[in-house]
ZADO-287264 format. One record per residue (C-alpha): x, y, z; residue in three letters; residue number from 1. Coordinates in nm, 2 decimals. Layout:
REM residues N
+--------+--------+--------+------+-----+
!     c1 !     c2 !     c3 ! rest !  nr !
+--------+--------+--------+------+-----+
!      X !      Y !      Z !  ALA ! NUM !
...
+--------+--------+--------+------+-----+
This chain:
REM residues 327
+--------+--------+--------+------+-----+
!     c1 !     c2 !     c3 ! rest !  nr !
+--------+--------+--------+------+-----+
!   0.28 !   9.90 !   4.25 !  UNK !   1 !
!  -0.03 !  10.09 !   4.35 !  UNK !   2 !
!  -0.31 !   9.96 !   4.20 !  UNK !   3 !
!  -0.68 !  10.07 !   4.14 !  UNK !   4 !
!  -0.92 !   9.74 !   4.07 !  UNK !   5 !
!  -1.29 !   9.86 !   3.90 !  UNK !   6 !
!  -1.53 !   9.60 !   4.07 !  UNK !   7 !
!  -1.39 !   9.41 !   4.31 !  UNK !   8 !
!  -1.60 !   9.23 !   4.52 !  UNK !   9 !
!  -1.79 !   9.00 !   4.25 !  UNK !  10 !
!  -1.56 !   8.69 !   4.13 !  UNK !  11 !
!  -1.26 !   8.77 !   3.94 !  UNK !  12 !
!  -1.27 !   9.11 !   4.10 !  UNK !  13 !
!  -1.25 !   8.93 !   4.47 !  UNK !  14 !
!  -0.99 !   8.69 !   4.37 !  UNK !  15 !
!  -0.76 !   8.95 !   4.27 !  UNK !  16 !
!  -0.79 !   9.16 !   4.56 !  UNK !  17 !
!  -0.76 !   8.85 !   4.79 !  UNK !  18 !
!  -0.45 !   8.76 !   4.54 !  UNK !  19 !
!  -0.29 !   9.08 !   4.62 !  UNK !  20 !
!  -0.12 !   9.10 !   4.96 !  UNK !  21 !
!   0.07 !   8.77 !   4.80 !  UNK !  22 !
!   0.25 !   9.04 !   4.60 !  UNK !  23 !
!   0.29 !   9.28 !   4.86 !  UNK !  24 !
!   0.01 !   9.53 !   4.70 !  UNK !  25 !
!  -0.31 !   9.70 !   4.90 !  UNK !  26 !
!  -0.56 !   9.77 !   4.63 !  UNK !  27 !
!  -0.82 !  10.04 !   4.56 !  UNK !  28 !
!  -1.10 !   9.92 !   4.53 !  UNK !  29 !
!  -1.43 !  10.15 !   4.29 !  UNK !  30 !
!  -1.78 !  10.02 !   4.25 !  UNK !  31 !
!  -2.12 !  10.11 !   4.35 !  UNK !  32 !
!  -2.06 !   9.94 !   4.74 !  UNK !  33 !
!  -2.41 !   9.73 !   4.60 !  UNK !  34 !
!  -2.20 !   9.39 !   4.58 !  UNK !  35 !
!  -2.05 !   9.23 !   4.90 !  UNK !  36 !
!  -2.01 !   9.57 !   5.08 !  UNK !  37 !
!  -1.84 !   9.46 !   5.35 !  UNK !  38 !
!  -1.62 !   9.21 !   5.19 !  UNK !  39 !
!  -1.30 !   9.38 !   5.19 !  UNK !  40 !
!  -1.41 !   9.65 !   5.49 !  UNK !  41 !
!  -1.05 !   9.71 !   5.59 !  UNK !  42 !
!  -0.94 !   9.80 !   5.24 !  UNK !  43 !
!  -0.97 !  10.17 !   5.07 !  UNK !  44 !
!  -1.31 !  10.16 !   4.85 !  UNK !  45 !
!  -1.42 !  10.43 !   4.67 !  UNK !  46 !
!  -1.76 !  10.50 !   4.57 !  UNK !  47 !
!  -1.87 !  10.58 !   4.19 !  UNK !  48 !
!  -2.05 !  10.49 !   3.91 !  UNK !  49 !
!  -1.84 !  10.46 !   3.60 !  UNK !  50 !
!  -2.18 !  10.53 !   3.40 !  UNK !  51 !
!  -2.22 !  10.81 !   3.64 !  UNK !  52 !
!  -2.03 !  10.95 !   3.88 !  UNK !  53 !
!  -1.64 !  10.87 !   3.79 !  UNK !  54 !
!  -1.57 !  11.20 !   4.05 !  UNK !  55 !
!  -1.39 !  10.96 !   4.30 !  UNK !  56 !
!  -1.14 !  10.84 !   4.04 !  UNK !  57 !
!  -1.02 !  11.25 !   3.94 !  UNK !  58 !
!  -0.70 !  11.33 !   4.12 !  UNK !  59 !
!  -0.55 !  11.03 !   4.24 !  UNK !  60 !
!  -0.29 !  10.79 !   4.05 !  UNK !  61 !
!  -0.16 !  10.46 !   4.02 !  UNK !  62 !
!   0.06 !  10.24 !   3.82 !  UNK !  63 !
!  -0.21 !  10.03 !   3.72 !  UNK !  64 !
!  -0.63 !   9.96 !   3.67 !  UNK !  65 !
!  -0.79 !   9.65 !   3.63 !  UNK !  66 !
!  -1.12 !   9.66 !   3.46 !  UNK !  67 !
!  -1.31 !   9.31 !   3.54 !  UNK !  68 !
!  -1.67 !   9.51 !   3.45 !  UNK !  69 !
!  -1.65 !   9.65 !   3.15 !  UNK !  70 !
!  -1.96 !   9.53 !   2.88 !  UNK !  71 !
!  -2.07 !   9.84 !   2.68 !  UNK !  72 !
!  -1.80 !  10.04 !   2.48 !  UNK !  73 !
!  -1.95 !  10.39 !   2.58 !  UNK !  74 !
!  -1.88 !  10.31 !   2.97 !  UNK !  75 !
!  -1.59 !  10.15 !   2.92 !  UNK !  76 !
!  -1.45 !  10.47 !   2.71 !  UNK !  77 !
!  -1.57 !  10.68 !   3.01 !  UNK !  78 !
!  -1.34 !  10.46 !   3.24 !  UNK !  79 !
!  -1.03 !  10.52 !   2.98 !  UNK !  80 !
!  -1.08 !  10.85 !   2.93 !  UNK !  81 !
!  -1.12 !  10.91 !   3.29 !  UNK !  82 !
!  -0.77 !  10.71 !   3.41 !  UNK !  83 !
!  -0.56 !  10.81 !   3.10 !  UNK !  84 !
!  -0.38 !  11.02 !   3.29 !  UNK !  85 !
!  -0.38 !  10.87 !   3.59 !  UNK !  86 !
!  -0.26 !  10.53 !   3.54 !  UNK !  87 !
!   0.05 !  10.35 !   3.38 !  UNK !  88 !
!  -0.14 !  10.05 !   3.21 !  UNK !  89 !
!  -0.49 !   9.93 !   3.24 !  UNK !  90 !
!  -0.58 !   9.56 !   3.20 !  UNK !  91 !
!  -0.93 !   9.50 !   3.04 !  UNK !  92 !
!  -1.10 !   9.19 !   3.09 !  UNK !  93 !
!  -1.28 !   9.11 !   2.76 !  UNK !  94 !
!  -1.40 !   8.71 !   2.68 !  UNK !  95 !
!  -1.30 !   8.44 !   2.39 !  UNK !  96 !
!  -1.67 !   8.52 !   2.31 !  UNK !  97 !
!  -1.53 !   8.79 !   2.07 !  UNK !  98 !
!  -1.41 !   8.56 !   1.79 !  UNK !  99 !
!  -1.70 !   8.58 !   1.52 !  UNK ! 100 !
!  -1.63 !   8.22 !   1.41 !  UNK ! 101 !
!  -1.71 !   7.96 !   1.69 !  UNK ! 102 !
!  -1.62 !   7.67 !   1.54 !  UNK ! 103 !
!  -1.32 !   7.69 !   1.39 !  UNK ! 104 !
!  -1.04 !   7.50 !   1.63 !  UNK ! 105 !
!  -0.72 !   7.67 !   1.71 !  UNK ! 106 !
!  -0.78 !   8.03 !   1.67 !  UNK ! 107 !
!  -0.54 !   8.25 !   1.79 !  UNK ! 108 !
!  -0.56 !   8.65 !   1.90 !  UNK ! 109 !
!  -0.51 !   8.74 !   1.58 !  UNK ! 110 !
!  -0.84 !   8.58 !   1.43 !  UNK ! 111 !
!  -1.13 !   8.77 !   1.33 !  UNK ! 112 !
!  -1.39 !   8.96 !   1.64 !  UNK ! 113 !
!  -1.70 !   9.01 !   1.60 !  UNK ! 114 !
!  -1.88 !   9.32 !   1.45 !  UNK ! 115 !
!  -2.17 !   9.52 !   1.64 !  UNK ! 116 !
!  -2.43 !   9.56 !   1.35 !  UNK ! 117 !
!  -2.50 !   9.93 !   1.44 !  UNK ! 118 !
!  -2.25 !  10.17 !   1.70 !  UNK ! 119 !
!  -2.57 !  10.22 !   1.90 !  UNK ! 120 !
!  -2.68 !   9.88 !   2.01 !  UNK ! 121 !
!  -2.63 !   9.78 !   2.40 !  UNK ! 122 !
!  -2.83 !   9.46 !   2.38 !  UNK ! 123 !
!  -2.54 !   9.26 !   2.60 !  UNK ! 124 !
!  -2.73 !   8.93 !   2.59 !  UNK ! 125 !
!  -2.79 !   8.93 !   2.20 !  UNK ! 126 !
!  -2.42 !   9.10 !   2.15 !  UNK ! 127 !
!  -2.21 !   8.98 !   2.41 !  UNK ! 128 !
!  -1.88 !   8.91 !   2.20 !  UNK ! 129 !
!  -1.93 !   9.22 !   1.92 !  UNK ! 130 !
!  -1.97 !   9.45 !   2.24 !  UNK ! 131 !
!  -1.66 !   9.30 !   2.41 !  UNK ! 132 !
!  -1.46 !   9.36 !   2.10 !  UNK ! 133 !
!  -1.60 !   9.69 !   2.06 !  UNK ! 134 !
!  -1.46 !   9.80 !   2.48 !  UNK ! 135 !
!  -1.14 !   9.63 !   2.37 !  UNK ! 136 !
!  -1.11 !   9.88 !   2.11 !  UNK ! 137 !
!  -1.20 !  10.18 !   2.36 !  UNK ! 138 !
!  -0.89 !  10.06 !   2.56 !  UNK ! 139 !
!  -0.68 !   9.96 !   2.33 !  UNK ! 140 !
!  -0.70 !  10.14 !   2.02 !  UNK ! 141 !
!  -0.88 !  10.47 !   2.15 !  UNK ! 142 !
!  -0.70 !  10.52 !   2.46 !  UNK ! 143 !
!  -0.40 !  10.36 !   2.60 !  UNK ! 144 !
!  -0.23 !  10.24 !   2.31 !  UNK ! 145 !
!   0.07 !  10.03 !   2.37 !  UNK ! 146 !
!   0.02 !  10.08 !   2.75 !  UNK ! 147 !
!  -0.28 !   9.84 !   2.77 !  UNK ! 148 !
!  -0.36 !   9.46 !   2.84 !  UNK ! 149 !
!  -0.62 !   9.30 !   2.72 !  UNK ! 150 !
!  -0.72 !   8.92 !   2.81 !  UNK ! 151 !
!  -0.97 !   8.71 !   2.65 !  UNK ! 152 !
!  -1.05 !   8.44 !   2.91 !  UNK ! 153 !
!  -1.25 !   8.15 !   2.83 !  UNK ! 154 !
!  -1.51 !   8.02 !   3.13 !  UNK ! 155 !
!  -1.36 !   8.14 !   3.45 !  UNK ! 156 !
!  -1.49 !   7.89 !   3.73 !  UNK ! 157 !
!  -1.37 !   7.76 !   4.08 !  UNK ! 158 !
!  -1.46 !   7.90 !   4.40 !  UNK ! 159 !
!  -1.77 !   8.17 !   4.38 !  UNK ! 160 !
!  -1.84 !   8.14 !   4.04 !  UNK ! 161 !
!  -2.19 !   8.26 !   4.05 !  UNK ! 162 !
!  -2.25 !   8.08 !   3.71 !  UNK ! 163 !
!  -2.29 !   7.76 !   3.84 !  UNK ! 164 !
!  -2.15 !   7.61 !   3.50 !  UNK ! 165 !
!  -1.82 !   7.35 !   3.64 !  UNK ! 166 !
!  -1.98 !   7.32 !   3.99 !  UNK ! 167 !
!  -2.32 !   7.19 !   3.83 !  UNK ! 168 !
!  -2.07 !   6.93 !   3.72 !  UNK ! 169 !
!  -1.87 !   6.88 !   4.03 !  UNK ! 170 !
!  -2.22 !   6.85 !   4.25 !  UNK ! 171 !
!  -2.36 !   6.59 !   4.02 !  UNK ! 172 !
!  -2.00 !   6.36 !   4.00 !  UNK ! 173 !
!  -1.98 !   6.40 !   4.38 !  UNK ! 174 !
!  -2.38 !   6.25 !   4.38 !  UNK ! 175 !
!  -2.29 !   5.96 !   4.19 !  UNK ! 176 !
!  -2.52 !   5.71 !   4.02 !  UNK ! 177 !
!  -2.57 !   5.72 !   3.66 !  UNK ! 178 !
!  -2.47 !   6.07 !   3.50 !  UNK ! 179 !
!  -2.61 !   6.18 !   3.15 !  UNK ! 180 !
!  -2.29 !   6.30 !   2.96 !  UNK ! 181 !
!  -2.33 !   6.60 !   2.64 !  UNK ! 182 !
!  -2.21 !   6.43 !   2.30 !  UNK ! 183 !
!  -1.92 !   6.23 !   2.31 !  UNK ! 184 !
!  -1.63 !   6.20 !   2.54 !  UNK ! 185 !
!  -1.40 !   6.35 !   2.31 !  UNK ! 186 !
!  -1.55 !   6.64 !   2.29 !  UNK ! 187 !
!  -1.37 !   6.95 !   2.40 !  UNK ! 188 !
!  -1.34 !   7.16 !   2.68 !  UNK ! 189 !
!  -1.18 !   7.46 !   2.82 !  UNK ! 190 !
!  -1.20 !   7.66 !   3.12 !  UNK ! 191 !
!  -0.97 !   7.84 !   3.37 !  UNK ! 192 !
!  -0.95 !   7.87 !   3.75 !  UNK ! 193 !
!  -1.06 !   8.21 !   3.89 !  UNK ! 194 !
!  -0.75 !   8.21 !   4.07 !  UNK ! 195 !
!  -0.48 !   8.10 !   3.81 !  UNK ! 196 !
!  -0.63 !   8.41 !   3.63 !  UNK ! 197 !
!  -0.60 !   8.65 !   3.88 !  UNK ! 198 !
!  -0.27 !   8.57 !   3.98 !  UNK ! 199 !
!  -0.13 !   8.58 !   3.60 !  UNK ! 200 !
!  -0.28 !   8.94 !   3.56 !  UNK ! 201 !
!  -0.11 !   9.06 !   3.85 !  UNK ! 202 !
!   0.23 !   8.91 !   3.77 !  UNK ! 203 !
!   0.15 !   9.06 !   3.37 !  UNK ! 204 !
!   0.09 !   9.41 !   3.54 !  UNK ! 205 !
!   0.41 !   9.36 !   3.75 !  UNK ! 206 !
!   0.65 !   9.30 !   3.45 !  UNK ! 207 !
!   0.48 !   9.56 !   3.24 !  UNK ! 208 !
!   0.33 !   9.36 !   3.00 !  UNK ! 209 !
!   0.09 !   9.45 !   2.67 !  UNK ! 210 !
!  -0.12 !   9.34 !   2.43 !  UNK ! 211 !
!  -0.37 !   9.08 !   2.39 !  UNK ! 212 !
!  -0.37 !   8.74 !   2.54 !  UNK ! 213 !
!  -0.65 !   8.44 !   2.53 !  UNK ! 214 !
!  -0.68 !   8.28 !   2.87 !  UNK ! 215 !
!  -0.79 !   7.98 !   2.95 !  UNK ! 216 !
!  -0.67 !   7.63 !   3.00 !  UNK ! 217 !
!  -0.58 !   7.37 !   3.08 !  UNK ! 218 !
!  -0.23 !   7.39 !   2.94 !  UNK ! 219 !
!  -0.28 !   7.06 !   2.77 !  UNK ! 220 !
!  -0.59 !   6.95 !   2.53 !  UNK ! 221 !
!  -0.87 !   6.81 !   2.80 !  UNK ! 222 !
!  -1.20 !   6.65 !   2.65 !  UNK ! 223 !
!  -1.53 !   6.59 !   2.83 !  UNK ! 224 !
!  -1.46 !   6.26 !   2.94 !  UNK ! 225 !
!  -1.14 !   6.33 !   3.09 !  UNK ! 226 !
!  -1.28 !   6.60 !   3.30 !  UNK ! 227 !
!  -1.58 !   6.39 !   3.43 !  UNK ! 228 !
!  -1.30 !   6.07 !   3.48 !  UNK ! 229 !
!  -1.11 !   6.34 !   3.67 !  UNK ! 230 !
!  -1.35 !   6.48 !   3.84 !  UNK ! 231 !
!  -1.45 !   6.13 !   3.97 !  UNK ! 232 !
!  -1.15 !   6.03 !   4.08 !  UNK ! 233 !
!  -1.03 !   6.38 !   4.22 !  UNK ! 234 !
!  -1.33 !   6.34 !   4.48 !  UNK ! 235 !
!  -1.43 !   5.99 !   4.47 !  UNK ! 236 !
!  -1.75 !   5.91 !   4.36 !  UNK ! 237 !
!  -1.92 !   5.66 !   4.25 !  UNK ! 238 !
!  -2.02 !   5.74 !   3.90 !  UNK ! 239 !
!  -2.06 !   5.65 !   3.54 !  UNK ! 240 !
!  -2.14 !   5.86 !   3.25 !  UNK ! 241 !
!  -2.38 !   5.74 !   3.01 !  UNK ! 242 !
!  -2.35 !   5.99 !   2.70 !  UNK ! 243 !
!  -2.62 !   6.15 !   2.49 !  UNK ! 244 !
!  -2.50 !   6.23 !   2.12 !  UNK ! 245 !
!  -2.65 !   6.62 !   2.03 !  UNK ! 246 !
!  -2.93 !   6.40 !   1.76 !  UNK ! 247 !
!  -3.03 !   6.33 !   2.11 !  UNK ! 248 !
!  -3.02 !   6.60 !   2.30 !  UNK ! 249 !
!  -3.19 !   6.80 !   2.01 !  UNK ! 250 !
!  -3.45 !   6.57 !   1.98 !  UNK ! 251 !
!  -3.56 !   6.65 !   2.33 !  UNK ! 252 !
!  -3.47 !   6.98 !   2.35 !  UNK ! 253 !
!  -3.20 !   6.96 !   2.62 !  UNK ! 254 !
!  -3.04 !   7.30 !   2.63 !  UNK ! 255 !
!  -2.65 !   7.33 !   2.57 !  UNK ! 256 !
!  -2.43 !   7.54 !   2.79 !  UNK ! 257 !
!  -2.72 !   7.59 !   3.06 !  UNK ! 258 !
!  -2.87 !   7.23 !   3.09 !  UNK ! 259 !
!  -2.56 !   7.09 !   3.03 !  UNK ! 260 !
!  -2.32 !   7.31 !   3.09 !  UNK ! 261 !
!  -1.96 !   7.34 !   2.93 !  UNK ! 262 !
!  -2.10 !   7.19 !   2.64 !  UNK ! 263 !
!  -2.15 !   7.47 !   2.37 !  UNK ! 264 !
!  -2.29 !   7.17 !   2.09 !  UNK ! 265 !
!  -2.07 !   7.14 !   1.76 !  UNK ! 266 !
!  -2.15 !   7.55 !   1.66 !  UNK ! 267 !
!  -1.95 !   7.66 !   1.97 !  UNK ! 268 !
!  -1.68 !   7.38 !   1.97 !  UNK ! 269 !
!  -1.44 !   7.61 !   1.82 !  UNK ! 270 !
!  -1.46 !   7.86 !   2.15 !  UNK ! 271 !
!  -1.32 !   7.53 !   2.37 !  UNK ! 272 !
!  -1.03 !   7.47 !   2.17 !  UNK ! 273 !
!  -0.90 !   7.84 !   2.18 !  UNK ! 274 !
!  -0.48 !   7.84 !   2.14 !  UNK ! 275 !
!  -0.32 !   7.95 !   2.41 !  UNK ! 276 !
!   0.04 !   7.96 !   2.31 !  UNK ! 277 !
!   0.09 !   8.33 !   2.37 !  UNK ! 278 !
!  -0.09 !   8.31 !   2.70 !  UNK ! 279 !
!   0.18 !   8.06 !   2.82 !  UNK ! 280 !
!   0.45 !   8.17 !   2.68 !  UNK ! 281 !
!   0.37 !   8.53 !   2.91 !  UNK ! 282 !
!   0.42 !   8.28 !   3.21 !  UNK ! 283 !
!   0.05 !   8.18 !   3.28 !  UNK ! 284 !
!   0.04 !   7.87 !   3.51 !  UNK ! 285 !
!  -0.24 !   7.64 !   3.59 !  UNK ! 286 !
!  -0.32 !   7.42 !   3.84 !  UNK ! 287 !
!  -0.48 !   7.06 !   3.79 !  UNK ! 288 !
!  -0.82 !   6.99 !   3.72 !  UNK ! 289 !
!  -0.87 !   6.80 !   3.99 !  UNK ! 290 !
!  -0.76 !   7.07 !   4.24 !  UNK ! 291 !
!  -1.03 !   7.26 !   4.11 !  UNK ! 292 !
!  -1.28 !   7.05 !   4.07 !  UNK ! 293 !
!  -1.20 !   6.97 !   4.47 !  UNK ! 294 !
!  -1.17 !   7.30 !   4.58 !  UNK ! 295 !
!  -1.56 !   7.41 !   4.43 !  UNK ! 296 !
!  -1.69 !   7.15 !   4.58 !  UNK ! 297 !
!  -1.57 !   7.23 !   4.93 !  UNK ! 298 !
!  -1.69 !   7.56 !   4.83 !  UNK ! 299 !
!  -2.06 !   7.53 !   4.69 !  UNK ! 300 !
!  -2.11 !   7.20 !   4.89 !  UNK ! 301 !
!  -2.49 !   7.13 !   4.80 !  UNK ! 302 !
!  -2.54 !   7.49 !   4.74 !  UNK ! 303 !
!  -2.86 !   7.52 !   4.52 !  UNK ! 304 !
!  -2.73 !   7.63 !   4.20 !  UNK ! 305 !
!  -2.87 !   7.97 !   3.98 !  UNK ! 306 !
!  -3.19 !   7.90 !   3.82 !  UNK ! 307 !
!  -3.14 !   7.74 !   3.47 !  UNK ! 308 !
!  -2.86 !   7.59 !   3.56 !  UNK ! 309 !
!  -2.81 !   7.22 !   3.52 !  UNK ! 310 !
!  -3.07 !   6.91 !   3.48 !  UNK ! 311 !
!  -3.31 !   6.86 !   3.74 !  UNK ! 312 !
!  -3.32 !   6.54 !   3.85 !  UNK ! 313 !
!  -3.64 !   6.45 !   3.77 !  UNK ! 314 !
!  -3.53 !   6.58 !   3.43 !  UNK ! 315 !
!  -3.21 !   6.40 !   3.39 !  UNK ! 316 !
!  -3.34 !   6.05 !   3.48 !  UNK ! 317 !
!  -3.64 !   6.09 !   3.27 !  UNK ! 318 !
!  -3.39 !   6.14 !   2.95 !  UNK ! 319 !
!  -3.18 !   5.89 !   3.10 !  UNK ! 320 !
!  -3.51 !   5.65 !   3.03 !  UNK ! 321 !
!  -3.55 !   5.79 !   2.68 !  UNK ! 322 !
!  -3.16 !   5.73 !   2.63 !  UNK ! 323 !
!  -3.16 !   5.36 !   2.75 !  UNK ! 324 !
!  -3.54 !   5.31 !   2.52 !  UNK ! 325 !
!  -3.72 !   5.25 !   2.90 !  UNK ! 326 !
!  -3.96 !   5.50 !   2.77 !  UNK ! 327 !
+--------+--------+--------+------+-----+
């Protein structure tokens, strides 16, 4: 299978061109050569913008694109239009974050997306999920038809997530001490390994699968608790959660999702309880959570994480104080 990957040298992009050579395949890679230039130096790269200059791309075929960058409809039909005819299938990856209802639990692929007030509007921060449903539509609907893929992971995380969001977890278990937990242990949670993902869309490409899929994981229901408790014990530290209830962390403004990440408070509860029956049923394997949770760590170390990212210190044991009436 010849394949062409938009991106590439990010996360997901990365992991699926490192995936590759497992399945015998040499990838294209096209992006801008701004991220990680020389990451893949041996490997063909072509050069383009694909909100610009898409020249690279005319000419050339393969059985198969993966589009890991796609955010704004209008680019994202440029890419289609451009590789209709030059590709067998094209896999977009789009995000759970297209579901207009967030709390619902158990939604499946066929649920209701969300709507872009006006066709015009590029605001990715303020739109993320409408404009994701709206470049699904591009590729799926406006373009390839029957001959696309389209996934809807949930957070992607393990080794180079540039978020930060599982290993602000994994570097604060791995600390130890006294560890301030969002709402209550049985909250939900959902997230899948960068390199389950990328591993599943190339086997998906290799059968010559369609249609939509949600992807995340793990295969089983996990709460918050039982990732901390397996995230302890996976690398083990010495820690103990102590857990804040979202009165709390209201009260004090404590900032889901960044400040703590993973937890998305009760209006985004429905996104980490996302069905994945279809996803599974394709075949989609996923490793344990403490593999993970092992393997970022030995990754990001003590890496500083992105700004915004996580509490402080200072910050966490000053609402640890407030949480235990010391203050």
């Amino acid at each position: 299978m010849k394949l062409l990957v938009l991106g590439g040298t990010r996360f997901l992009g990365r992991h699926v061109v490192q995936t590759a050579p497992e399945r015998g395949l040499a990838p294209t890679l096209c992006n801008r050569g701004r991220t990680a230039p020389g990451l893949f130096a041996g490997g063909e790269q072509l050069h383009g913008d694909r909100d610009g200059d898409l020249a690279p791309l005319l000419g050339r075929r393969w059985d198969a694109v993966i589009d890991t960058c796609g955010y704004l409809p209008r680019v994202v039909r440029r890419s289609a239009l451009a590789l209709r005819d030059a590709v067998e299938r094209y896999l977009f990856v789009s995000s759970i974050s297209v579901y207009a209802d967030s709390r619902t639990a158990g939604q499946d692929e066929r649920a209701a997306r969300a709507l872009l007030p006006a066709p015009d509007i590029e605001d990715i921060p303020a739109h993320y999920g409408a404009l994701k449903a709206a470049c699904e539509d591009e590729v799926q609907e406006a373009v390839f038809g029957a001959r696309a893929i389209v996934l809807r992971p949930g957070l992607i995380v393990g080794p180079h997530d540039p978020t930060g969001r599982v290993t602000y977890w994994v570097q604060r278990v791995a600390r130890g001490g006294t560890v301030l937990a969002p709402g209550s242990p049985g909250y939900p949670v959902q997230f899948i390994d960068v390199r389950d993902l990328a591993g599943w869309m190339l086997d998906l490409l290799a059968r010559g699968g369609s249609g939509t899929f949600n992807a995340s994981g793990p295969a089983q229901a996990l709460s918050f608790g039982a990732f901390l408790e397996t995230c302890r014990e996976a690398l083990g530290a010495r820690a103990h959660f102590v857990w804040a209830d979202e009165a709390f962390l209201s009260r004090h403004r404590v900032a889901a999702w960044t400040e703590l990440p993973l937890y998305a408070g009760e209006d985004g509860r429905g996104l980490n309880e996302i069905s994945l029956r279809r996803a599974l049923g394709a075949g989609l394997r996923l490793r344990p959570v403490g593999e993970t949770c092992l393997d970022t760590l030995a990754w990001a170390g003590t890496t500083p994480l992105p700004p915004g990212v996580g509490l402080p210190a200072e910050r966490e044991a000053g609402l640890l104080r407030l949480r235990d009436g010391r203050a």
